[in-house]
C-alpha positions as CSV (number, residue, x, y, z in Angstrom):
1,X,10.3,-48.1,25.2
2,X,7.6,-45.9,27.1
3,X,4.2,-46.0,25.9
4,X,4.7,-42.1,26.1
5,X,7.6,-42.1,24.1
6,X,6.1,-43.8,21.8
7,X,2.6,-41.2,21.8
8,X,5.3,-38.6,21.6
9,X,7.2,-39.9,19.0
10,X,3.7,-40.6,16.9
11,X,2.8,-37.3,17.6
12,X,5.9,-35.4,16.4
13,X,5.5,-37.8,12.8
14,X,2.1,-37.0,12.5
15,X,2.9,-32.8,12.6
16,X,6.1,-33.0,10.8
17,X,3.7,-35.0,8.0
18,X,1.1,-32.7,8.2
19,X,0.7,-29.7,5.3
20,X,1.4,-25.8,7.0
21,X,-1.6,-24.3,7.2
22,X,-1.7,-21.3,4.5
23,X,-2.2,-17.7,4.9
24,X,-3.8,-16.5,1.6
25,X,-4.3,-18.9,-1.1
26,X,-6.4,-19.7,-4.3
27,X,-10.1,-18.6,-3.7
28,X,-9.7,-16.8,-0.2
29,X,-11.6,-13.7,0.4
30,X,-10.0,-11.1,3.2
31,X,-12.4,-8.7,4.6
32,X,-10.7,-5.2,6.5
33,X,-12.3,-2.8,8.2
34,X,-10.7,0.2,10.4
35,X,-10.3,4.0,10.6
36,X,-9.6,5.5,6.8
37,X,-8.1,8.8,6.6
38,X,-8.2,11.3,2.9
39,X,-6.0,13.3,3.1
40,X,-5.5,15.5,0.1
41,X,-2.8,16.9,-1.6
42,X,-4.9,19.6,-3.1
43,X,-4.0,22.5,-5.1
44,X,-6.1,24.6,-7.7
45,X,-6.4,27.1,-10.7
46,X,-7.6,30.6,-10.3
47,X,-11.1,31.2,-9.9
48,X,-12.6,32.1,-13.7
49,X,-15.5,33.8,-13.6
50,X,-18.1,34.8,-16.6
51,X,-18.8,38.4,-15.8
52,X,-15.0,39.1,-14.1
53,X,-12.5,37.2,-15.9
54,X,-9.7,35.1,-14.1
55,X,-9.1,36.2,-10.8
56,X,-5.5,35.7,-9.7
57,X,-4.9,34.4,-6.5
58,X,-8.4,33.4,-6.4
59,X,-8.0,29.6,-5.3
60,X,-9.5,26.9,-3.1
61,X,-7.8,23.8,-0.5
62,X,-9.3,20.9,0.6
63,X,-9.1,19.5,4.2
64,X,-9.0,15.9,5.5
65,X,-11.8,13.7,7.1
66,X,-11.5,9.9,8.7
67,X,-14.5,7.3,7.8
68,X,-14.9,3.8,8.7
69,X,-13.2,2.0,5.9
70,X,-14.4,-1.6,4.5
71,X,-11.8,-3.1,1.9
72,X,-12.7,-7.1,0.0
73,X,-10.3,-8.9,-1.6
74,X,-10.0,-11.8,-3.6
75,X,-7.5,-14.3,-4.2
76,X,-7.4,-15.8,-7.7
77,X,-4.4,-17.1,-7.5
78,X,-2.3,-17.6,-4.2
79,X,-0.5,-14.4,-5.1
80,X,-2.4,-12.6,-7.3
81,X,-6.0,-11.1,-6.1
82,X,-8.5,-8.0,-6.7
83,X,-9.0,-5.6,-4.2
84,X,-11.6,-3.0,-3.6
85,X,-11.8,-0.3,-1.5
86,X,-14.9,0.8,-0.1
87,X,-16.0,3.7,3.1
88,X,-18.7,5.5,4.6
89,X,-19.0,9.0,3.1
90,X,-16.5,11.3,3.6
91,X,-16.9,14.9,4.2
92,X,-15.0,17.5,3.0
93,X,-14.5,21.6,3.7
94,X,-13.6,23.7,0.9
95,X,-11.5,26.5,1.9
96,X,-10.3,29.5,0.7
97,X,-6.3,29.3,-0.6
98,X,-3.8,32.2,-2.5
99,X,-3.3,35.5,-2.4
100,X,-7.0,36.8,-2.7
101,X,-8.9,33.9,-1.0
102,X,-6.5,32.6,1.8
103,X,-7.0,32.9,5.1
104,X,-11.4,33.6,4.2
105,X,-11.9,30.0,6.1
106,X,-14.9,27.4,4.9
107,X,-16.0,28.7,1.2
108,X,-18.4,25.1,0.7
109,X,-18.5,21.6,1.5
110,X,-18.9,18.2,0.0
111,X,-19.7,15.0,0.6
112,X,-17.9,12.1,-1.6
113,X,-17.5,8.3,-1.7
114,X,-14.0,7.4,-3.6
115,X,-14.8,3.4,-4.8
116,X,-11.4,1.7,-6.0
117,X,-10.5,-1.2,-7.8
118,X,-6.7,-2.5,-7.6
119,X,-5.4,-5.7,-9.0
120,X,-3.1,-7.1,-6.3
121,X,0.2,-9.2,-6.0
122,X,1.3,-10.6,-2.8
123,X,5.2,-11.9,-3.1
124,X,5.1,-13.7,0.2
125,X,4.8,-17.3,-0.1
126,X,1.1,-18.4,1.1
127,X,2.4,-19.6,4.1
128,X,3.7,-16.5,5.5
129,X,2.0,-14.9,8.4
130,X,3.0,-11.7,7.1
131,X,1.8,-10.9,3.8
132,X,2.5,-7.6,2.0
133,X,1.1,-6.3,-1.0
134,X,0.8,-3.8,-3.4
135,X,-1.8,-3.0,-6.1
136,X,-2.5,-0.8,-9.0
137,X,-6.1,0.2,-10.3
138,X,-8.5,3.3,-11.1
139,X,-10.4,5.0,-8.6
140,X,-14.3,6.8,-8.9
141,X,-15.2,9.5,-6.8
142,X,-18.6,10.7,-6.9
143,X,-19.6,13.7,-5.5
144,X,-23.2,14.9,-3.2
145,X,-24.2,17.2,-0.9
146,X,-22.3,20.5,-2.2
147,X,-23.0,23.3,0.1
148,X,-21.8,26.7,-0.4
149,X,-21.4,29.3,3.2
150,X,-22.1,32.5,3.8
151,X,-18.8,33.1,3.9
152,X,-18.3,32.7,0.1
153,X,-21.5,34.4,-0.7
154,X,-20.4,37.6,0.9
155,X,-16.8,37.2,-0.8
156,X,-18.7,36.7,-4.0
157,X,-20.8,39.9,-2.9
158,X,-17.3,42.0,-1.9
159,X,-16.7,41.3,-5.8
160,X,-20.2,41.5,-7.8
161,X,-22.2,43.7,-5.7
162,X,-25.8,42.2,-5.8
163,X,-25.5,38.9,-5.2
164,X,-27.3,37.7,-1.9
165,X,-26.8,33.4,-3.2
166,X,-24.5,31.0,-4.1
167,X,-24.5,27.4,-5.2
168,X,-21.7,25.0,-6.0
169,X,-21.5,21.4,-8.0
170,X,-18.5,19.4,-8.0
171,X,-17.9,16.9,-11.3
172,X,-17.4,13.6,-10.6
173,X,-13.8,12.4,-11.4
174,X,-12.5,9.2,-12.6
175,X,-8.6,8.3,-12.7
176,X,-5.8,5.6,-11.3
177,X,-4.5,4.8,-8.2
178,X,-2.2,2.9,-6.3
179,X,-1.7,1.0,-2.9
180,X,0.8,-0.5,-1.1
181,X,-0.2,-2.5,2.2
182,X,0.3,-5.5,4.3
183,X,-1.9,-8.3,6.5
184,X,0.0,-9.8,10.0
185,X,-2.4,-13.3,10.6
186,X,-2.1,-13.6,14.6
187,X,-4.9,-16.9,14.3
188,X,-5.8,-18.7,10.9
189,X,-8.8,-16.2,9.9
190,X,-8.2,-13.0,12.1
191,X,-4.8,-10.4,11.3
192,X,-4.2,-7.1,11.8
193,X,-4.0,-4.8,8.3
194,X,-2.2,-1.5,7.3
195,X,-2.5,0.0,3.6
196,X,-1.8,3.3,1.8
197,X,-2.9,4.4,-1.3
198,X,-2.6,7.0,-3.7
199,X,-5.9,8.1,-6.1
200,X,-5.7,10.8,-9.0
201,X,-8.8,13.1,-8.2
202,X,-9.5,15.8,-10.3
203,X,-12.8,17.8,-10.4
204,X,-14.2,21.2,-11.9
205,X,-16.0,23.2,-9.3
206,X,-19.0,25.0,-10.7
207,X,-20.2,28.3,-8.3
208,X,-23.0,30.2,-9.6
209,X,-24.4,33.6,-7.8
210,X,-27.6,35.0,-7.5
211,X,-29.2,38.1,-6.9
212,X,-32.3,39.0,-4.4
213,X,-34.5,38.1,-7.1
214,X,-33.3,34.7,-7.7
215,X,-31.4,35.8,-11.0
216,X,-28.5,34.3,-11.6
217,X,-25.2,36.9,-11.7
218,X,-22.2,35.0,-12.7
219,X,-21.3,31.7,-13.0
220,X,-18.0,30.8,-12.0
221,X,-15.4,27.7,-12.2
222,X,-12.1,26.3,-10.5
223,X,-9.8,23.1,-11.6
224,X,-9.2,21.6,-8.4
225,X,-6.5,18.9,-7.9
226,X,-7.1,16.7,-4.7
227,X,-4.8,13.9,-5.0
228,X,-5.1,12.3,-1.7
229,X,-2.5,10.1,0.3
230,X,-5.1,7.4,1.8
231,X,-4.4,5.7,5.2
232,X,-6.0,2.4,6.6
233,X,-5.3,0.7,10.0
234,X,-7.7,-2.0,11.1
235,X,-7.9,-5.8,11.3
236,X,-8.7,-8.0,8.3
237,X,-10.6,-11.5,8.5
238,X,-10.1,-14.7,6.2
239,X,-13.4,-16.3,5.1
């Protein structure tokens, strides 16, 4: 017999012998980042204001806007883990919507980060290259930088003659959300990622007018439903 055969025959033992390297297990953390996109499914009430009543038809809409996204998870057991979700702020326009306020363009704009804790299962045996997921959790969405337009001011103005100012605060909003997603491993620490995930956002939008002199008008508010359909795609990394 060879001494080749023999090295190959050694060789083919020693890999047959040896343990297959796993994906995910016990203790892992995966890091992702890539391109998020919000993309809400919004809807509203009718604007109710203090000095006009409800105005029907009076409502607002909320348009999309892609981050850099950064998600963690952990594996505490080789198929159970805890994600979060994490991006740089995202900025939103708030536009006019209905009968009386459609088709008035940007009314205001916020800025908002949307932090989201999911507890995760992964059915694929650790093994697998391909390893999807899905999740369940509660999402925060915290709200800055509101900015009303002149746009909305001289709405307000068309309505309540007097008002030359407008403000607007959004209320931060805590509910669940959900996720489905999956990790492709093309080495042992690098793979490429994909997720979605639905968040229940709710928030009360708080407008208040001013006249010339800096007195305030009317204070108004709107129920806004976001409800966004979340998208990842970027590249996740084993450590």
């Amino acid at each position: 017999m060879s001494r080749s055969f023999k090295l190959g025959v050694l060789a083919a033992a020693v890999m047959a012998a040896a343990p297959m390297a796993q994906a995910y297990e016990a203790g892992d953390f995966i890091g992702r980042a890539g391109a998020v996109t919000v993309d809400p499914d919004s809807s509203s009430s009718d604007l109710n204001s203090n000095a006009l009543g409800t105005i029907p038809g009076a409502e607002v809409s909320v348009d999309s806007n892609t981050q850099l996204g950064l998600t963690l998870t952990y594996m505490v057991t080789d198929q159970i883990a805890v994600g979060v979700l994490g991006a740089t702020p995202f900025k939103h326009d708030i536009e006019g919507d209905g009968t009386v306020l459609g088709g008035t363009g940007k009314l205001a704009e916020t800025k908002h980060l949307p932090p989201t804790v999911t507890l995760q299962f992964f059915p694929m045996p650790s093994s697998s290259k391909f390893q999807p997921y899905a999740g369940v959790g509660v999402n925060y969405t915290n709200f800055f930088e509101e900015k009303t337009t002149q746009t909305l001011t001289d709405t307000y103005a068309a309505l309540a003659p007097g008002v030359t100012r407008t403000d607007i605060e959004l209320d931060d909003s805590f509910g669940l959300a959900a996720e489905i997603g999956m990790d492709y491993m093309i080495t042992e620490n690098v793979g490429l990622n994909a997720a979605i995930w639905w968040a229940d956002i709710d928030t009360e939008a708080t407008i208040n007018a001013y006249t010339a002199g800096g007195t305030k008008a009317d204070t108004s508010t709107v129920d806004v439903d976001i409800d966004p359909w979340v998208y990842m795609v970027g590249v996740s990394y084993k450590f």
